[in-house]
N, C-alpha and C positions, 0 to 999 in steps of 0.2 A: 550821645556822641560816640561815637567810632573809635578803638584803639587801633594806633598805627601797631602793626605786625611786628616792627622795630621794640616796641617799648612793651609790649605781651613778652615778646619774646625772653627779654632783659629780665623782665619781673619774673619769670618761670623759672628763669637760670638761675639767678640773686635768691631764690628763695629755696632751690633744691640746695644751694652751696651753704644756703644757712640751716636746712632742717635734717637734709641728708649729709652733711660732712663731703657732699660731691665736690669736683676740679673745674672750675668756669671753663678753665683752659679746654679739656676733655668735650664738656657739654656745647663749648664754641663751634667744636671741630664734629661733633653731632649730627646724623643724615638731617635730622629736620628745619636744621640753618641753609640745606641748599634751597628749599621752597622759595628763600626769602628772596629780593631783589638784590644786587650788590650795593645800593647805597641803602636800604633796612637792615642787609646784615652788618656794614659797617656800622651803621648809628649802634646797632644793636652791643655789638662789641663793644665798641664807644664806652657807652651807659655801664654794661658788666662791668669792665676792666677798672674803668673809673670811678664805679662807688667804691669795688671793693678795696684797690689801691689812697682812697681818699677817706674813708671811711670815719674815721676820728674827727676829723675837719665836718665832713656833712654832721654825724651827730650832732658836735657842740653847737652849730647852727641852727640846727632843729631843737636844741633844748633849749636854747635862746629863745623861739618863738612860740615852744609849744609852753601849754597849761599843763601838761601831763606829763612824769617824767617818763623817760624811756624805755626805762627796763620794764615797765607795766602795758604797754605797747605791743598788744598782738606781730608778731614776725610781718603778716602782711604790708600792716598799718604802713610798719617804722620800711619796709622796703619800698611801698610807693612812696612816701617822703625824701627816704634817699636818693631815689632815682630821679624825683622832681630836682631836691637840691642840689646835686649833681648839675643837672641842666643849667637851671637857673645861674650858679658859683662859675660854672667852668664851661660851658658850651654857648658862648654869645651871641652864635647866629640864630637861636634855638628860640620864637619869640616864648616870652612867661606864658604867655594865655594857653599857647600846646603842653608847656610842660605840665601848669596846674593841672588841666581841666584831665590830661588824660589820664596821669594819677591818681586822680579822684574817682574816675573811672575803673581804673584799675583794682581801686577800692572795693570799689562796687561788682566789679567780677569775678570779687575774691570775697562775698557773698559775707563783706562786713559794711554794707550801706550805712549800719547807721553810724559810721567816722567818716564819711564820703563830709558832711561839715567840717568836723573837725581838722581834718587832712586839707580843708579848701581855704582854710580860716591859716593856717602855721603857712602852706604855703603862700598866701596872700602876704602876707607879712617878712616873711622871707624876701619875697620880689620887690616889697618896697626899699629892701636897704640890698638890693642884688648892687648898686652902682656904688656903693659905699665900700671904698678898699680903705682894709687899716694900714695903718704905720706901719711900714719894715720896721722889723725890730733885728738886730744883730743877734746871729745866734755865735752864743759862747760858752752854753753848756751842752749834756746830754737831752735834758729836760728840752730845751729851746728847739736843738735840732728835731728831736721828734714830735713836735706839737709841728713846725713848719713844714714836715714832709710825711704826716700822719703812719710814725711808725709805734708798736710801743716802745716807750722812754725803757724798761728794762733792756731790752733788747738794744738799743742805742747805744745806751752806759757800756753793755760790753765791748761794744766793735771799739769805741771811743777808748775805753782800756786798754784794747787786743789790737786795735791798728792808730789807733792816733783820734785827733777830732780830725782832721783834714780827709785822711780816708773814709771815714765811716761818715763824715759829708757827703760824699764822694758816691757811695754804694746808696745813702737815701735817694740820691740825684735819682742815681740808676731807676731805681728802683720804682719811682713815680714817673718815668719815661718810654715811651715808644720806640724804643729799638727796633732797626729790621730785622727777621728771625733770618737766622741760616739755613740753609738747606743740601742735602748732599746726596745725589747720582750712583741709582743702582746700577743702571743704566745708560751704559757711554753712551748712547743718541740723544739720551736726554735731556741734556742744556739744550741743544738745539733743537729739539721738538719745543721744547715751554718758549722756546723763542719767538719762534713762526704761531704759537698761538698770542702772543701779545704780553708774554709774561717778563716783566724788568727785574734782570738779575744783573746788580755788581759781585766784583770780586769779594772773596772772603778775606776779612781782617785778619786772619789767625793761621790760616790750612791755606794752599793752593789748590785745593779741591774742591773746598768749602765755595757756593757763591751766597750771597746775600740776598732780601727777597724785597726790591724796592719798591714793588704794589702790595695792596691788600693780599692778605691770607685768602680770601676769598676771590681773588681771580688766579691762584694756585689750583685751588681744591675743585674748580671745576673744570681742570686739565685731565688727560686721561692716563697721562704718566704718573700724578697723586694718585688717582683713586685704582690705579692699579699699582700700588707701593713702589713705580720704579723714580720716585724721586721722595724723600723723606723731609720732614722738618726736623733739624738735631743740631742746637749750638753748640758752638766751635770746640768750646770747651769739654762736651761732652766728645765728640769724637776726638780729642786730642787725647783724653784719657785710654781711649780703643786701643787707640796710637801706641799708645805706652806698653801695652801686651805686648807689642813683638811678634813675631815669627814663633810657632809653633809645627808640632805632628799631631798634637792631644792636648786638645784646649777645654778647659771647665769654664765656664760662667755660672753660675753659682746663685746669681738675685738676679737673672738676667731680663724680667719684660719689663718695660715693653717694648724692650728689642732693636732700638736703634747702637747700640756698643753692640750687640751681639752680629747684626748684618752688616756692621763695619767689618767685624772680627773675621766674619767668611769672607768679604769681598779681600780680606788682605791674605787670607790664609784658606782658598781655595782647595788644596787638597790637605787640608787636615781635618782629621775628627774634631767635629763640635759638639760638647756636652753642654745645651743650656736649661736651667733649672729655675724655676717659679713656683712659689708654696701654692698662691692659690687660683682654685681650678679657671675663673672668669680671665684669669691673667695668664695664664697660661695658654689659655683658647687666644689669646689676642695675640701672642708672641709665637704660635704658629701661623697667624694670619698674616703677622707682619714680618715677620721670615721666612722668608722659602727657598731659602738654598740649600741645597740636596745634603753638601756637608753636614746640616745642623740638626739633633738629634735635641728636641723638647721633652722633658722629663719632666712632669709635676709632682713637687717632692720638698719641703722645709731641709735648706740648706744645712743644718746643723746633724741632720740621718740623712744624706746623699744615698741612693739606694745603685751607687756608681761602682767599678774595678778598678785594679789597676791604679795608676798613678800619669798626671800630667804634667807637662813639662810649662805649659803654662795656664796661668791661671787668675780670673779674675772675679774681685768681691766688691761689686760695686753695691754696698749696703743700704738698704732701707736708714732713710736718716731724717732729722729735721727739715731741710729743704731751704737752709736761710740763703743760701745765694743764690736763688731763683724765683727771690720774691717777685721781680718783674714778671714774671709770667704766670705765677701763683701766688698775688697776694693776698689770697686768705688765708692761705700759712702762718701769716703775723697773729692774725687775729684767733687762731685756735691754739696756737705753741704757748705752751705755758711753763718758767724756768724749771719745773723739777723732771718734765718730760725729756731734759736731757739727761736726766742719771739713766732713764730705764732705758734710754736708746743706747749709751753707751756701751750697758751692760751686751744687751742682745747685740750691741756692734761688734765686743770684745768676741761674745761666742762665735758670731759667725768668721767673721776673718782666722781665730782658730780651728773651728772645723774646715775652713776654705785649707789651709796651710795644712791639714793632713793628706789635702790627695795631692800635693806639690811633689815632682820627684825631683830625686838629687839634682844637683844641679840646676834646677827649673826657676823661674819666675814665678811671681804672684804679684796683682796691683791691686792694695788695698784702696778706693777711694769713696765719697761722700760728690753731694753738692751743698756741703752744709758749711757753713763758715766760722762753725763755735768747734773751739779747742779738746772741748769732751768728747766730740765725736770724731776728729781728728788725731793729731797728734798724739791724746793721751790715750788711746785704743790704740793704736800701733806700739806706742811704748809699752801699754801693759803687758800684750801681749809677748811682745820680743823680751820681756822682764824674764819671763818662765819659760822662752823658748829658745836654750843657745844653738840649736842647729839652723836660727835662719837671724839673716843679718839683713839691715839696711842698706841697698844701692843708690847711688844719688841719680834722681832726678834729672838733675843738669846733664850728667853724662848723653843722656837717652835723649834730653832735649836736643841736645850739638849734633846730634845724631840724624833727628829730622829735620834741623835746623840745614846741616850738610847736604842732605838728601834732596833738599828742595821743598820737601813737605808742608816744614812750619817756614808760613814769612814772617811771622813777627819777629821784630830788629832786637827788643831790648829782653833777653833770654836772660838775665838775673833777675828781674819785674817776674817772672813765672816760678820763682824757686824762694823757699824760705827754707834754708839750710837743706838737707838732704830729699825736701818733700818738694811738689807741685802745688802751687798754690794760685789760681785765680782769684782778682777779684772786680768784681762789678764797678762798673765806674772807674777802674784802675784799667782793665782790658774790657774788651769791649764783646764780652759774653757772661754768661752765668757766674758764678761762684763756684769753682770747683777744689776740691783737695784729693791727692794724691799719692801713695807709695808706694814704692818698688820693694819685694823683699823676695832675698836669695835666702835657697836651703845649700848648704854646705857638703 
């Protein structure tokens, strides 16, 4: 039997994201997803996005039906099952007979034939209890909320601590849902080119700039304003952070690829010097691809030895971090983050916004931020740091917000919803973009 292109596809992806630590997200947007049809590469997506976001639920499914536990489960095995139970739990128009037989198949192409049974027998079984929905059950713990919106329960318990049970409901929603991505115009002709090709944009929630992407990703990406970077994919949240630098003459970015805050940074500040800086070399080749305005100067170089002169007047450290508030778009973040991985990011977040804060000149700016939503990599890095640094103080937030808020920039109405005391604070399901944190620090 023949595998649909759609569901090879899925399994290639789901399995480099499980043995290479690769990004679905990345491997989605991949030359070799244009081959596909747009409704292969949708299904395609489909499958990815939703094992990996659902992930916990399909296991416990499969360990229900299988003989074998899991963990002993060659990678292949337990990935064509996921992608069948997938099908089967959550895609209804999908009849079982395609989802079984081509998993099996899948098996079989993954040149471990002899579970192509075993895999046909779990999913047989699966199918028979697919019309059997449990009992709602009320959720009123940490525990509860994360078995119903397959997050880990560690991870829950915090947000449930750090924002309440009603928000960190809130952000699981997010989190297991299809938001339209945003997208933002290097190129003023460009809204109206992606128009005349058939491409549906609303307004952006957040920015007056920003529009939103109400078709498939994939009738985007085979525009000719995408593949030649004059239109980006970049939530709101992330360019409201750009936002936040300001006006400069000599601007540093510091962890800048893959370079959507950094070609925000030029389209706003056209005639200033751009320093932007990526440790490694793959990322750095990508962040001259996907920059190319004349101001910006790529520098491959670990943030902490800037191999830079001189001193800028602004300056931004948008740090390497956990990733929790962009589980939507990367959730297999959940399932590799592990609690004590926040001490080490911490620490290396504490150094870098320190070496960022030496090339700050008098006077100058710096925006420390994250897309992480845990307090280690936030707040308590900015406070360490300002511990042992009294030549630079905290500016609020809100100010800078009133500011674009005046300007026209930001439309969103409820501007204390975006500030938690002197910081920026997004959150998922609360706004209706990523997870972002925020700071502004002055040198005196």
């Amino acid at each position: 039997m023949p595998i649909s292109p759609a569901r090879a596809t899925a399994f290639d992806i789901l399995l480099r994201v499980e043995q290479q630590d690769a990004y679905a997200s990345e491997l989605l947007h991949s030359p070799r997803l244009e081959k596909l049809s747009p409704a292969d590469r949708g299904l395609a997506t489909e499958i990815v996005m939703g094992v990996l976001r659902w992930r916990s639920c399909l296991d416990d499914s499969i360990a229900s039906a299988s003989s074998r536990p899991l963990a002993k489960l060659d990678r292949e095995i337990l990935t064509s099952l996921r992608i069948a139970a997938y099908q089967l739990q959550f895609l209804k128009r999908v009849p079982p007979s395609a989802a079984i037989n081509e998993s099996v198949e899948l098996v079989k192409r993954a040149r471990k034939t002899s579970a192509a049974p075993f895999v046909n027998a779990v999913l047989r079984k699966l199918a028979n209890i697919r019309s059997v929905e449990p009992a709602a059950q009320p959720n009123t713990t940490a525990e509860s909320l994360a078995r119903e919106y397959a997050h880990p329960p560690w991870l829950v318990e915090r947000w449930v601590n750090h924002f309440g049970f009603d928000t960190a409901a809130r952000i699981c929603r997010h989190d297991q849902a299809n938001s339209p991505p945003a997208v933002r115009f290097e190129d003023p002709q460009g809204e109206a080119e992606l128009i005349g090709e058939g491409v549906q944009l609303a307004p952006g929630a957040m920015l007056s700039s920003s529009r939103l992407l109400d078709c498939g990703v994939s009738t985007l990406s085979r525009t000719a304003a995408f593949r030649e970077v004059r239109v980006v994919i970049q939530d709101e949240a992330s360019q409201l952070v750009a936002l936040l630098v300001g006006q400069g003459s000599r601007i540093l970015d510091c962890c800048a690829a893959p370079g959507g805050k950094t070609a925000l940074l030029a389209a706003r500040n056209p005639n200033a010097d751009i320093i932007a800086t990526e440790q490694h070399p793959h990322r750095a080749d990508l962040l001259r691809k996907r920059v190319r305005a004349a101001n910006v100067h790529v520098i491959q170089a670990d943030a902490l030895h800037l191999p830079v002169q001189g001193q800028f007047d602004r300056v931004l450290a948008d740090v390497p971090c956990s990733g929790t508030g962009t589980l939507a778009r990367n959730p297999e973040i959940k399932w590799r983050l592990k609690p004590e991985d926040l001490s080490d990011l911490h620490t290396r977040q504490v150094a870098i916004l320190r070496a960022a804060l030496s090339h700050l000149a008098l006077a100058g700016c710096a925006v420390y931020s994250t897309c992480s939503l845990e307090p280690e990599e936030d707040e308590a890095v900015v406070e360490e740091v300002l511990e042992h640094s009294p030549e630079f103080h905290l500016a609020n937030c809100g100010d800078e917000l009133q500011r674009l808020r005046d300007s026209g920039e930001l439309v969103w109405e409820d501007l204390d919803s975006l500030v938690s005391g002197p910081y920026l604070r997004t959150i998922p399901g609360v706004h209706p973009c990523d997870g972002f944190f925020a700071a502004i620090l002055q040198r005196t």
